[in-house]
C-alpha positions as CSV (number, residue, x, y, z in Angstrom):
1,X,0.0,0.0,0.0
2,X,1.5,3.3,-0.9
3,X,2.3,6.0,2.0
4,X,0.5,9.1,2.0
5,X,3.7,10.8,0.4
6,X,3.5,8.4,-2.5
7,X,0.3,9.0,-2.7
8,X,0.6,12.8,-3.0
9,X,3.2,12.3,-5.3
10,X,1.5,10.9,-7.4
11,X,-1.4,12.6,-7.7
12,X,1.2,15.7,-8.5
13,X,2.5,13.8,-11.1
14,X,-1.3,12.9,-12.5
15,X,-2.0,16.5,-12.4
16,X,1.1,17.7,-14.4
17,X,0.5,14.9,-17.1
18,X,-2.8,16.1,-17.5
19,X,-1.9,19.7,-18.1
20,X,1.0,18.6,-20.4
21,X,-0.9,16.3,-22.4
22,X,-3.6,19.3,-22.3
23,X,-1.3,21.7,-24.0
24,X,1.3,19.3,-25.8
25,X,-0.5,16.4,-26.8
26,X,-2.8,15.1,-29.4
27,X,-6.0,12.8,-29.8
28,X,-6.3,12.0,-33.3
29,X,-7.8,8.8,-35.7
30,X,-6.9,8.2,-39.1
31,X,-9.4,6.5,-41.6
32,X,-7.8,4.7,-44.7
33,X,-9.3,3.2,-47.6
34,X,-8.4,-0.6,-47.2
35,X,-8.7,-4.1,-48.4
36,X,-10.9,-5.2,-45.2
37,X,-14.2,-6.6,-44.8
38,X,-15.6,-3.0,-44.0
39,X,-13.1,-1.6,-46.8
40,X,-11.9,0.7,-44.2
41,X,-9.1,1.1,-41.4
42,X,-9.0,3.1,-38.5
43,X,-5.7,3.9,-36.8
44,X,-6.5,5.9,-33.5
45,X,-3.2,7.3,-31.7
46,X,-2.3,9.0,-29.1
47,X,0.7,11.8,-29.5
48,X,2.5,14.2,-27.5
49,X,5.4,16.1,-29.5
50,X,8.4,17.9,-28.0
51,X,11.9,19.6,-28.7
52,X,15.0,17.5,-27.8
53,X,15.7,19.7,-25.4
54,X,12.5,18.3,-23.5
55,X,13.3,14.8,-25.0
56,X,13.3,13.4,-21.5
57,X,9.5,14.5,-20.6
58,X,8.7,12.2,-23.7
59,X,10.5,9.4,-21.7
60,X,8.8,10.0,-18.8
61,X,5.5,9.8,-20.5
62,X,6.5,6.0,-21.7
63,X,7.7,5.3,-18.2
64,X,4.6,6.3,-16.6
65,X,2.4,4.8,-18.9
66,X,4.2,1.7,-19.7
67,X,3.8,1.8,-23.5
68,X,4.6,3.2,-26.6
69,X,7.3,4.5,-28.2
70,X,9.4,7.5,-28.5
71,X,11.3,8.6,-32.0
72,X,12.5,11.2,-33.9
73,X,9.8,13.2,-35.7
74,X,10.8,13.4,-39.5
75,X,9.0,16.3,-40.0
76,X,10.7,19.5,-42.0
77,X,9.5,22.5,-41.0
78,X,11.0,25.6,-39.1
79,X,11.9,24.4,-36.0
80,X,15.4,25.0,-34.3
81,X,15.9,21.6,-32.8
82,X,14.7,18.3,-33.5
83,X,11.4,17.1,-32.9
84,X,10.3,13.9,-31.2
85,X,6.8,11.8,-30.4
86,X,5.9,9.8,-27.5
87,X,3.1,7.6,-29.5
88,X,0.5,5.1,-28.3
89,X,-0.9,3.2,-31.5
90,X,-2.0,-0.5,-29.9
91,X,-5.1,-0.4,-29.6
92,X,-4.9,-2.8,-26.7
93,X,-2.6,0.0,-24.5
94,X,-5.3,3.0,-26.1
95,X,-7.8,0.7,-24.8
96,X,-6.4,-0.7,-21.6
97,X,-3.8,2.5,-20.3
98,X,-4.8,5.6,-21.9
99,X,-8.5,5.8,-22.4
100,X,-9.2,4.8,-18.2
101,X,-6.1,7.5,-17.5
102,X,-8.1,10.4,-19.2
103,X,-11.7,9.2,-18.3
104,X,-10.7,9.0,-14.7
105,X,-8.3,12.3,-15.0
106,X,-10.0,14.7,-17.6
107,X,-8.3,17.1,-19.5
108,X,-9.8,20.5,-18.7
109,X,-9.3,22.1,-22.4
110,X,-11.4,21.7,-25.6
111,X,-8.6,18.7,-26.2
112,X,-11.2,16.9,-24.1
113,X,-13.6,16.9,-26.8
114,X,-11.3,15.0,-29.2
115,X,-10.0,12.8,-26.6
116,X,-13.7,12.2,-26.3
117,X,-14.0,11.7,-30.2
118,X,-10.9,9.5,-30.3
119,X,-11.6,6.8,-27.6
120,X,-14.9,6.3,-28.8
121,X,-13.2,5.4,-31.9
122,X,-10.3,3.6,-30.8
123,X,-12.9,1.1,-28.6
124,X,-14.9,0.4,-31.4
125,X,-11.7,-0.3,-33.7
């Protein structure tokens, strides 16, 4: 059973997750054309993007969350420093990790909306 001070840690670290993934991170599903029964295929994802100066925040993300993947963004565009994504595409870890997270610790910004949006899709997928 976790002490109090574990416990207040990591509601701390709930709270700043939230508000990072609130301003940093992204819901999103993609919809391809495809060779399935439906003749569709749905790729829900969750993202959360970051210079490699904050690379380790990425990291931290995985840690917490015990999935996904962090790599290099391959994106050109004008930014000073490489970019990077912490990325959850199983839908089993969408399902199982971060749909309860956010349902249980909402996000406060209109990112809750696609979140919203997203899971619905990612359950059904």
């Amino acid at each position: 059973m976790l002490g109090a001070d574990n416990q207040q840690e990591r509601l701390r670290t709930v709270g700043w997750i939230v508000g990072f993934v609130d301003g940093e991170g992204c819901f999103s599903v993609t919809i391809q054309k495809a060779t399935t029964a439906t003749g569709w295929q749905v790729f829900p994802e969750f993202v959360v993007t970051q210079g490699e100066r904050s690379l380790q925040v990425l990291h931290d993300l995985k840690e917490f969350f015990e999935c996904g993947k962090v790599f290099i963004n391959r994106r050109n565009d004008n930014h000073r420093e490489p970019l990077y994504r912490f990325c959850v595409r199983s839908i089993a870890d969408l399902r199982e990790k971060i749909i309860p997270f956010f349902q249980e610790y909402q996000l406060r910004t209109a990112k809750r909306v696609n979140f919203s949006k997203s899971s619905r899709l990612a359950v059904l997928s």
